[in-house]
C-alpha positions as CSV (number, residue, x, y, z in Angstrom):
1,X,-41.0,26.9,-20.0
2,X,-42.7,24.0,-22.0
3,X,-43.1,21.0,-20.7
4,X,-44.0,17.0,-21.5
5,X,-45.2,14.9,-18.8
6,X,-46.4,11.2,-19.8
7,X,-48.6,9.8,-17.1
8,X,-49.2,6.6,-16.7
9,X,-52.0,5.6,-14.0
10,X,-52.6,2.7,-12.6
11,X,-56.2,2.6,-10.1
12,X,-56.5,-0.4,-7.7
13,X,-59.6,-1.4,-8.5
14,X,-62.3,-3.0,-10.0
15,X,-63.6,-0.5,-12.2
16,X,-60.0,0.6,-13.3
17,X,-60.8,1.3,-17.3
18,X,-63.9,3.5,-15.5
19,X,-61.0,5.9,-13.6
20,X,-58.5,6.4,-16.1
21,X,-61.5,7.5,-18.8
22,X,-62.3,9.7,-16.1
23,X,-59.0,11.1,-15.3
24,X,-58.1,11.6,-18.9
25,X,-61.6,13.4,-19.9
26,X,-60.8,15.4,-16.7
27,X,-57.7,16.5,-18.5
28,X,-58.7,17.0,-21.6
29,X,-61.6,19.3,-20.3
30,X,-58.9,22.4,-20.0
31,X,-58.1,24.5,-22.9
32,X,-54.4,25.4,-22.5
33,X,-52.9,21.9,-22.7
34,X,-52.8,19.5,-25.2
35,X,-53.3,15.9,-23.9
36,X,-52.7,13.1,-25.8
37,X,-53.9,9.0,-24.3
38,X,-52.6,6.0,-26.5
39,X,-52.8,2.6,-25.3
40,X,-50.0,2.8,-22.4
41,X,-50.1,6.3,-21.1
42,X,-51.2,9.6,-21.7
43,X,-48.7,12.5,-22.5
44,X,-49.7,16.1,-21.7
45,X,-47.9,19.1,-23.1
46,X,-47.9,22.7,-22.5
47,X,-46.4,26.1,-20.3
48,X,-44.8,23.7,-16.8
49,X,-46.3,25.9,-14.0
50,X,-50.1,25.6,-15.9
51,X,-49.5,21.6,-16.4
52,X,-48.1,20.9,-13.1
53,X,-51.4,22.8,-11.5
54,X,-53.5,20.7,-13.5
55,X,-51.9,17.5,-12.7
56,X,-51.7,18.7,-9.1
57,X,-55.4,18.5,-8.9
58,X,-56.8,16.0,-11.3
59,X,-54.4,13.6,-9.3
60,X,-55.3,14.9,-6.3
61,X,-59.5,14.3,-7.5
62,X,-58.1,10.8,-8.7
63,X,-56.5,9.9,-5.3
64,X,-59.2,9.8,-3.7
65,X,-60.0,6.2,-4.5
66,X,-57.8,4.1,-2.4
67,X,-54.4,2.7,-3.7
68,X,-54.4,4.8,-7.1
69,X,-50.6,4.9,-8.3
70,X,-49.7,7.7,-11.0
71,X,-45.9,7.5,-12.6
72,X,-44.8,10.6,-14.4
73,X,-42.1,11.5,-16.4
74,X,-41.6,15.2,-17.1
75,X,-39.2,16.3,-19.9
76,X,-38.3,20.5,-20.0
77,X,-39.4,20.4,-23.6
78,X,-42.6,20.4,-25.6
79,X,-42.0,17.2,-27.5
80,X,-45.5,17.5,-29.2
81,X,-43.8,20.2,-31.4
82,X,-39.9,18.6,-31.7
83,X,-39.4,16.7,-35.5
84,X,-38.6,13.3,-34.3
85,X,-35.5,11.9,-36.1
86,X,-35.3,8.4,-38.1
């Protein structure tokens, strides 16, 4: 199954802009996703049980700095590849 998950991560600290670069070059460093930041969140896209692994352990690398709060939604759906209607 395909899946879209947009992440939004928010680190409590003073070098914030330092730990969501990191997160998101994390991400992109694996071949079998797609991962797309813009200026609010970043939106990953690819097979659900691949993505969820990934974001199981990149968040887990991320949480390690104190008070880091992710918010993810997850649609069942590649939306990357859906037309969008006007």
């Amino acid at each position: 199954m395909q899946v879209s998950v947009e992440i939004s991560y928010y680190p409590l600290n003073e070098k914030f802009a330092d730990s969501i670069h990191a997160f998101i070059a994390n991400l992109k460093s694996y071949q079998n996703i797609i991962v797309q930041p813009n200026g609010i969140s970043t939106q990953v896209f690819g097979e659900y049980r691949e993505v969820m692994g990934i974001l199981t352990n990149e968040i887990e690398k991320a949480s390690e700095l104190p008070h880091s709060i992710f918010v993810l939604k997850i649609i069942n759906a590649d939306r990357n590849k859906m037309p969008v209607k006007s």
